[in-house]
Legacy VTK file of the C-alpha trace (Angstrom):
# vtk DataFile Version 3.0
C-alpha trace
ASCII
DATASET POLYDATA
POINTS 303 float
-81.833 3.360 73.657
-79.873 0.224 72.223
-78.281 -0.010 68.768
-78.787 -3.398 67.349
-75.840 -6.341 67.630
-75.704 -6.174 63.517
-75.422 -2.561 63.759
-71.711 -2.292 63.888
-71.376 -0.887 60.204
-73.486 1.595 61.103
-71.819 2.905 64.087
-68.457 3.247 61.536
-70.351 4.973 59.190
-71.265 7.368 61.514
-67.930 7.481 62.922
-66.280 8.319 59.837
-68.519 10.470 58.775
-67.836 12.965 61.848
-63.552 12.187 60.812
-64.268 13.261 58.007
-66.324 16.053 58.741
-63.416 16.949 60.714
-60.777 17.152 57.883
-62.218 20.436 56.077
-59.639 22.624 58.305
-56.578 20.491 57.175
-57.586 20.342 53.774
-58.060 24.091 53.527
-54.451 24.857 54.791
-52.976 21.966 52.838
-54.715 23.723 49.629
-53.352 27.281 50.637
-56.465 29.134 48.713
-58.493 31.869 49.936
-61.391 30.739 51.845
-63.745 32.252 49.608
-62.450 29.423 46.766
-62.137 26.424 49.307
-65.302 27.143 50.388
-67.023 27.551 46.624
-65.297 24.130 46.042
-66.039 22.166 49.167
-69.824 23.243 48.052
-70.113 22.882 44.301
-68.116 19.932 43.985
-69.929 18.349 47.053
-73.230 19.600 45.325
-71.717 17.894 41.516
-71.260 14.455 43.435
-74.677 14.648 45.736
-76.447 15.113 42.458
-74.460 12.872 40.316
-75.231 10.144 42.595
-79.199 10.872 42.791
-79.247 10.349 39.165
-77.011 7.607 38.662
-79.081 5.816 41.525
-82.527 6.340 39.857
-83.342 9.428 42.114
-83.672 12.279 39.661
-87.090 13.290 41.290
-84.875 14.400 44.227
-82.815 16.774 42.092
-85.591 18.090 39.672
-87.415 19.709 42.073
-88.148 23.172 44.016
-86.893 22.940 47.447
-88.294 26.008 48.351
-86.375 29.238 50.034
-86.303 27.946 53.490
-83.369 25.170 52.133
-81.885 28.114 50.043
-81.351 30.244 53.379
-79.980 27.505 55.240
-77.507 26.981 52.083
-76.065 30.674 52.886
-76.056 29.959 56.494
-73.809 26.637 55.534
-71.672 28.794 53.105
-70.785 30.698 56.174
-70.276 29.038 58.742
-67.806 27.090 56.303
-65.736 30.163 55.330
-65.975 31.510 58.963
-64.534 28.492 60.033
-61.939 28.391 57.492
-60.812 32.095 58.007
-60.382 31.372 61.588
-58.254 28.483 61.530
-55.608 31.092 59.610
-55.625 33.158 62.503
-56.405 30.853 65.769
-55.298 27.457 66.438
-57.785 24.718 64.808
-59.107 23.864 68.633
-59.851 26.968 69.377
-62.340 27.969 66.519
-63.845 24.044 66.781
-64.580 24.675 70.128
-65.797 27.808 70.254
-68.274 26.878 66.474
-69.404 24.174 68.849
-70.791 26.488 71.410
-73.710 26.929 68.315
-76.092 24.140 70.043
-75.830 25.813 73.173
-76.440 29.384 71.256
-79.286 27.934 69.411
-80.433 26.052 72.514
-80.983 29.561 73.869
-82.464 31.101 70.784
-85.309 28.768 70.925
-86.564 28.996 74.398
-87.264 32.665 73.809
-88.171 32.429 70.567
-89.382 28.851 69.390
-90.974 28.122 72.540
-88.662 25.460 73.312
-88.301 25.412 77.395
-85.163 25.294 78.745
-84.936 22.433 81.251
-82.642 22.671 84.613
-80.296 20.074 82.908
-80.247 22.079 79.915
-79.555 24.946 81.489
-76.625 23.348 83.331
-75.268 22.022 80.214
-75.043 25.099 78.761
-73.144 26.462 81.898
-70.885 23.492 81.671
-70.229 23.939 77.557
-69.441 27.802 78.390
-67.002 27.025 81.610
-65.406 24.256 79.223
-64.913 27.454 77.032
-63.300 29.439 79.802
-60.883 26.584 80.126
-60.086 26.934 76.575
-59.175 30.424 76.857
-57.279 29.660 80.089
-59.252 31.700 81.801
-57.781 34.435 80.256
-60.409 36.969 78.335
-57.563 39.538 77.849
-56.505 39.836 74.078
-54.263 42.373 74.341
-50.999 41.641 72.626
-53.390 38.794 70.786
-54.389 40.625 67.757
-54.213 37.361 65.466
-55.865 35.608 68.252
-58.613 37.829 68.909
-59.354 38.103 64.858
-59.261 34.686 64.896
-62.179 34.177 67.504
-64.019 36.558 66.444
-64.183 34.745 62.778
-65.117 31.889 65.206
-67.991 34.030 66.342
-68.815 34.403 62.888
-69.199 31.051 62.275
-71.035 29.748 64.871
-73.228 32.072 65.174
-73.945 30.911 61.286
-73.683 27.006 62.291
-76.858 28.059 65.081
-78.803 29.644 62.387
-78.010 26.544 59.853
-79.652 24.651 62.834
-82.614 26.868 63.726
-83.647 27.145 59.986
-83.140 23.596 59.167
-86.217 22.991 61.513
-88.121 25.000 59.879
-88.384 23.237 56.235
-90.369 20.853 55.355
-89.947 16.904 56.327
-91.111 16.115 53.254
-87.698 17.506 51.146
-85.894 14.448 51.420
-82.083 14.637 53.414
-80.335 14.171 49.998
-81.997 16.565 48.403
-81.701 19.315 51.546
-78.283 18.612 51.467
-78.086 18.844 47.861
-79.231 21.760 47.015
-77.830 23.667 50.485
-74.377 23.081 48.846
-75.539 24.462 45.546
-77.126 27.654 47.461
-73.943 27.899 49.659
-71.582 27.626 46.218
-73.665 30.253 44.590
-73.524 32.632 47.754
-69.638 32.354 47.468
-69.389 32.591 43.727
-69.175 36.195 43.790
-66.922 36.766 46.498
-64.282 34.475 44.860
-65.036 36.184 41.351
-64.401 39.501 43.045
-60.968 38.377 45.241
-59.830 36.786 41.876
-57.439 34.788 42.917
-55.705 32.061 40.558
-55.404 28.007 41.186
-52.147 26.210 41.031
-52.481 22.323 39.363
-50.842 20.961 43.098
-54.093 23.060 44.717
-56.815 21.136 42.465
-56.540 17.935 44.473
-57.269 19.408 47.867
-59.526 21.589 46.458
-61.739 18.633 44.893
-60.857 16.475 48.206
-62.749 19.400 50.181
-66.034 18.240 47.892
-65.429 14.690 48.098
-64.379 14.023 51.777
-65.735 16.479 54.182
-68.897 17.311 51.635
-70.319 13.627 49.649
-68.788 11.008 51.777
-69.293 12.851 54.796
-73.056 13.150 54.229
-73.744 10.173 52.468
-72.406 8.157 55.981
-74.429 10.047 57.547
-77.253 9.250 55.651
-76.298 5.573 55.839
-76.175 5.786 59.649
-79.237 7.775 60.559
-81.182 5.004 58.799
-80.144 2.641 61.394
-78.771 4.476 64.897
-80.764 6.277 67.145
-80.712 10.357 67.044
-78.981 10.070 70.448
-75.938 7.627 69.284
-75.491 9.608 65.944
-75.414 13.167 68.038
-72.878 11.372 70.542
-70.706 10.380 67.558
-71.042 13.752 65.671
-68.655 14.836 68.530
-65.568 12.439 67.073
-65.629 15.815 64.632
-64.191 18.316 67.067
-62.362 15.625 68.612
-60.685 15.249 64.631
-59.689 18.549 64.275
-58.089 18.725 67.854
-56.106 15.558 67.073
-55.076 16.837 63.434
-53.721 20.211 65.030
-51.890 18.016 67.311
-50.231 15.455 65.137
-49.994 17.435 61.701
-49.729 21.170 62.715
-47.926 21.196 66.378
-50.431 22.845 67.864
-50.447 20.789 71.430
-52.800 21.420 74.092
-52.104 22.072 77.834
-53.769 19.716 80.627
-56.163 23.195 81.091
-56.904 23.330 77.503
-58.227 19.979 77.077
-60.220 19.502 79.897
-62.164 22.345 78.562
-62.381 20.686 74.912
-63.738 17.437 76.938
-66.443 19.405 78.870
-67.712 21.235 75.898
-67.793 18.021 74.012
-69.483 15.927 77.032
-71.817 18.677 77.525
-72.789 18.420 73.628
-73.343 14.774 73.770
-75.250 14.768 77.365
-77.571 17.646 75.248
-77.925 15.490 72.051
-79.469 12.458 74.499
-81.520 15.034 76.619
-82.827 16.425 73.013
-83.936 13.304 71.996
-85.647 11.828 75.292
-87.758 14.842 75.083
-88.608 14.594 71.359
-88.418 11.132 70.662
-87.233 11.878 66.841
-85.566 9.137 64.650
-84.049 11.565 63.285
-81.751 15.287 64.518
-82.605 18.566 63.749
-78.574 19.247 62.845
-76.835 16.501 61.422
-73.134 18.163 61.517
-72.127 16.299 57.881
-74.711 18.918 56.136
-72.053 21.236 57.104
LINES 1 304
303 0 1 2 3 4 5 6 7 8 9 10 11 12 13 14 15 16 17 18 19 20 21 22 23 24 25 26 27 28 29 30 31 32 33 34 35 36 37 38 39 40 41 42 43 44 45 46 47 48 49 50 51 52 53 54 55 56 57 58 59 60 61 62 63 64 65 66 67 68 69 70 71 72 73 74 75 76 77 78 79 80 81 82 83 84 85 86 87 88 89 90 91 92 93 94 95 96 97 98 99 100 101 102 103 104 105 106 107 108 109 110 111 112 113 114 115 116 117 118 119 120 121 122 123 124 125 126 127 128 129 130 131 132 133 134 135 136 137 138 139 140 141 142 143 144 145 146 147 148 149 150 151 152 153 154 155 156 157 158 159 160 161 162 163 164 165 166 167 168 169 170 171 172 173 174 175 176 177 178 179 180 181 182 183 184 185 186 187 188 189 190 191 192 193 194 195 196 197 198 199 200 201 202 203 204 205 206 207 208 209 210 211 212 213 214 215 216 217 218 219 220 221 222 223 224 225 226 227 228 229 230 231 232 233 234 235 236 237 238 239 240 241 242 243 244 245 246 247 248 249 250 251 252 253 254 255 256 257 258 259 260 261 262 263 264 265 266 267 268 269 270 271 272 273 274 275 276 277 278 279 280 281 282 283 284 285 286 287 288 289 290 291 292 293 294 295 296 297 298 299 300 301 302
């Protein structure tokens, strides 16, 4: 499966798109809100832009429209596997809760062989063992938490959110190829910001001017640039290429931890992050040899 000599753009859009994908943690700490307000933000503003771009490009047909519940549901699903995620990071280093959210293909992987009638192969199966021992690495082998409260809160809100990210990807197959991408994505923000609307109401908390820039660069980087790339790059790349890419995202946030927040990795550690990540990319090739789709059922910059 070759991607064209004049496809070079492409492969950076899709590139950056997973970067910046992989920015939402950093922004969220750098903001110092609630996640329930990052979260709202990172949606509604992302939602603002997304439709502020349909119109100004002569797509208004893909904003007045009914999408119909199946995007709506998916648009909770994203609102919480954002704040999960988000919530984690305050209590767990960044890796950690990436890695573990990315066990969701594997999760989902397993959801729909006993319910979606989608056979599990021998390789997938071995993936999946490979993705879960890379997790084992992560946690040093050690499943103990005691004397780990922050730790263990921490991965549990990890939990949380990918067991969200696998039912954003399980429901997502379910709508309608019709709904265009933009409009999906769209109106999943809006669905998302409205889910969290309430919860931020209710926590009540107040915004600083210095918080307002992070708080619209959560809706501008990781939500509209970060789809539209990926928009850009499915037209082009093959579903296996943009999967493989998609994985520069947890490889991001590791890299971030590292350089802006100190929190290093140990030889251990990171072998598990790369066999989690090579198992995700070995899946996203085995997916698409079987279904021959143009396009993915996740794309990870509708998160």
């Amino acid at each position: 499966m070759r991607v064209k000599s004049g496809s070079v753009v492409f492969l950076w859009a899709a590139a950056l798109s997973a970067i910046f994908m992989g920015t939402i943690g950093a922004i969220s700490l750098y903001a110092g809100a609630g996640a329930e307000t990052v979260t709202f933000y990172r949606l509604f503003i992302g939602a603002l832009l997304m439709a502020a771009y349909l119109f100004a490009s002569g797509q208004r047909s893909k904003v007045l429209m009914w999408p119909g519940g199946k995007v709506l549901v998916t648009g909770a699903f994203l609102a919480g596997f954002v704040m999960f995620y988000i919530l984690a990071i305050e209590y767990t280093s960044m890796a950690n809760a990436v890695m573990v959210m990315y066990l969701a293909p594997v999760t989902a992987s397993v959801v729909a062989h006993f319910f979606l009638g989608e056979r599990l192969t021998t390789a997938s199966i071995g993936l999946i063992g490979f993705a879960l021992l890379g997790f084992a690495m992560m946690m040093e082998f050690n499943f103990s938490l005691s004397g780990r409260a922050e730790d263990a809160i921490g991965l549990v809100y990890a939990g949380c959110a990918m067991l969200c990210y696998s039912a954003f990807m399980l429901t997502n197959r379910l709508i309608d190829d019709r709904i265009h991408v933009l409009s999906r994505s769209a109106f999943q923000m809006l669905a998302g910001a409205l889910c969290m609307l309430p919860l931020m109401l209710i926590k009540g908390e107040g915004i600083a001017m210095a918080q307002w820039g992070w708080l619209i660069a959560a809706g501008l980087v990781p939500g509209f640039l970060a789809i539209m790339l990926a928009v850009v790059a499915l037209r082009e790349l093959p579903a296996a290429t943009f999967g493989t890419l998609a994985y520069l995202e947890p490889i991001t946030v590791v890299a971030i931890a590292w350089v802006l927040f100190d929190q290093s990795l140990n030889t251990l550690q990171l072998s598990g992050c790369l066999l989690i990540i090579l198992s995700g990319i070995a899946q996203a090739w085995l997916s698409t040899r079987k279904s021959g789709q143009k396009d993915i059922d996740c794309v990870p910059a509708e998160a």
